[in-house]
Structures are given as C-alpha cells and as structure tokens.
Kinemage of the C-alpha trace (Angstrom):
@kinemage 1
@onewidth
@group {chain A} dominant
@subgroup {mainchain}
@vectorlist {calphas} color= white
{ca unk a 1} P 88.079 101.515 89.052
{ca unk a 2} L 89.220 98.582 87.156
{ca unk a 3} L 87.318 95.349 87.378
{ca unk a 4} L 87.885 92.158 85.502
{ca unk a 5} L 84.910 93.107 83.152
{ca unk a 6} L 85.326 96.430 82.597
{ca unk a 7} L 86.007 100.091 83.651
{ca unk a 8} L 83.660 102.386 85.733
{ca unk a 9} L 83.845 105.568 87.090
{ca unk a 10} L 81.474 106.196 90.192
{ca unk a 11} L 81.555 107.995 94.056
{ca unk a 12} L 83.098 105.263 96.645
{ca unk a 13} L 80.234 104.990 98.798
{ca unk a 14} L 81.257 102.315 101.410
{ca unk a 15} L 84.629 100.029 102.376
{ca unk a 16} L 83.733 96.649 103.506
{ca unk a 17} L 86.111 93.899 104.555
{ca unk a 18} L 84.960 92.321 101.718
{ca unk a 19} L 85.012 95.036 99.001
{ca unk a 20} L 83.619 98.450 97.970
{ca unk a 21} L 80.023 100.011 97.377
{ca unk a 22} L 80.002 102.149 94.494
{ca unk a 23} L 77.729 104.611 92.970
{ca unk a 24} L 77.778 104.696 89.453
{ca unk a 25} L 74.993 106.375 87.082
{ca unk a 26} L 72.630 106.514 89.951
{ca unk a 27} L 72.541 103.099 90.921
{ca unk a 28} L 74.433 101.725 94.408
{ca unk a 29} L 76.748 98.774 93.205
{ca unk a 30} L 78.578 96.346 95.484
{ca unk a 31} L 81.906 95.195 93.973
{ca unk a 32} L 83.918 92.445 95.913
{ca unk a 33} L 87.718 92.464 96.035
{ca unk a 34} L 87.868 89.453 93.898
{ca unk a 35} L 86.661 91.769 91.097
{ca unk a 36} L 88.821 94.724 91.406
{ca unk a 37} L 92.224 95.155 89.431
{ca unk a 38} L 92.610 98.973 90.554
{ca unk a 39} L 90.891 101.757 91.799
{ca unk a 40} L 92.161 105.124 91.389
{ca unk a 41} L 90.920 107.528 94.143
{ca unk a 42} L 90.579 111.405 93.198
{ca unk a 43} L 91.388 114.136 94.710
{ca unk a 44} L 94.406 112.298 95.791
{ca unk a 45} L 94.952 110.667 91.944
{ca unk a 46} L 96.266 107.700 94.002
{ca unk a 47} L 96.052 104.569 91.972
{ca unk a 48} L 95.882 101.447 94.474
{ca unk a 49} L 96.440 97.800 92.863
{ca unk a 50} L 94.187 95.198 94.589
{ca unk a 51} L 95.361 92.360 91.858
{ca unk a 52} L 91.768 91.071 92.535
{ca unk a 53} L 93.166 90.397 96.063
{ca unk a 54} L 91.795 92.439 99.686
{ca unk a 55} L 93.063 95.261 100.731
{ca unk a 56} L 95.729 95.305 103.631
{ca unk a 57} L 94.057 96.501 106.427
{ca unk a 58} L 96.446 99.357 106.792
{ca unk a 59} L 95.386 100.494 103.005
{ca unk a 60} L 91.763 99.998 103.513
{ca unk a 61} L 91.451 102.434 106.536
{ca unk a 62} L 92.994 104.778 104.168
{ca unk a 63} L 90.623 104.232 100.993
{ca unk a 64} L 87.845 104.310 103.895
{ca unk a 65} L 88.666 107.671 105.132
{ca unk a 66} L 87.687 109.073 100.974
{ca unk a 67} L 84.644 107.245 100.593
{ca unk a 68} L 80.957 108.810 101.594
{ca unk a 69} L 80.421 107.807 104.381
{ca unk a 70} L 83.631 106.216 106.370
{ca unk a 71} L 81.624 105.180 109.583
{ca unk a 72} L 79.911 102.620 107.350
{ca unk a 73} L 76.611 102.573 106.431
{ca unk a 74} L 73.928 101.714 109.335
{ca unk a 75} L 70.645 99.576 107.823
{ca unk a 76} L 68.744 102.522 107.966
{ca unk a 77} L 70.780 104.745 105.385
{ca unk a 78} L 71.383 102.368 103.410
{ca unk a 79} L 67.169 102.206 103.261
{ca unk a 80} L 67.271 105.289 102.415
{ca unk a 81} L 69.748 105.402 99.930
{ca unk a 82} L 68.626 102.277 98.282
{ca unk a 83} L 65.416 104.144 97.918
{ca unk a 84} L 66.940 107.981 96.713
{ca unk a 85} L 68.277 105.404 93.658
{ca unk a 86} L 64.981 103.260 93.389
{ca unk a 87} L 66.354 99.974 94.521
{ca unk a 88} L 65.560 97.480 96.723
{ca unk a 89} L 69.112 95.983 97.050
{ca unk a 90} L 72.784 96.549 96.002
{ca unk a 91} L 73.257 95.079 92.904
{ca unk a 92} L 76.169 92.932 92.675
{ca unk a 93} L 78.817 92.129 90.138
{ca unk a 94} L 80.907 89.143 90.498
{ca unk a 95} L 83.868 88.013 90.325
C-alpha cells in the first residue's frame, strides 16, 4: 500500500467504510481512505487507486472478500488481537 507518507507492506486485516486495518510488523494499524494512494492486493497482483478518495462500494466488497477476516471484526476479536500484538488500541496514521 501506498500512503501519502510512505510505503508499507502488511496482511489486510479489516475493510471499513472508512478505510483499512492493516497488520504490518506485528502491530494492527488503522489507515483511513484519506491516506491511501494505492493498495496492491496479492495473490490477485491487483493494484486499486483510491487517489486518497473511498472506495466505491462495489470495489470495497471486493478488497473485503481478501482481507482476514471479511465478516468484520466483532469487539471481542479485535480484544484479542489487539492483545496477540500487545496493544491496547489500533494505532492510527493520518491523513
């Protein structure tokens, strides 16, 4: 993925309407639309433009179907998650 500070390679965790959870180097990362020039999505190798804009609805079903968990994740996975990686939130990074 492509932000509009820098580069980072990580597992798509979660889709929100409002942008993308991201693990990268062990630590859950929330990263909002605003932020997000590109993301390329392997195994497909599909690169999907955001322009710092939301996804379409249409595209994010799609990106939602590749990430971890596509249902979303409930408050208490994300409790347990958050505490697999030693954190007691999602750290953010802005636009």
């Amino acid at each position: 993925m492509v932000t509009n500070q820098r580069q980072i390679a990580g597992e798509l965790i979660e889709v929100q309407d409002t942008g993308l959870v991201v693990l990268e180097r062990s630590l859950l990362r929330f990263f909002p639309y605003t932020s997000v020039r590109s993301i390329r999505i392997e195994p497909t190798d599909r690169n999907i433009g955001t322009g710092s804009q939301p996804l379409d609805p249409r595209r994010r079903e799609e990106v939602r179907l590749l990430s971890r968990f596509p249902q979303g994740l409930s408050p208490g996975v994300l409790e347990q998650l958050l505490a697999v990686y030693g954190q007691t939130q999602i750290e953010g990074e802005g636009p």
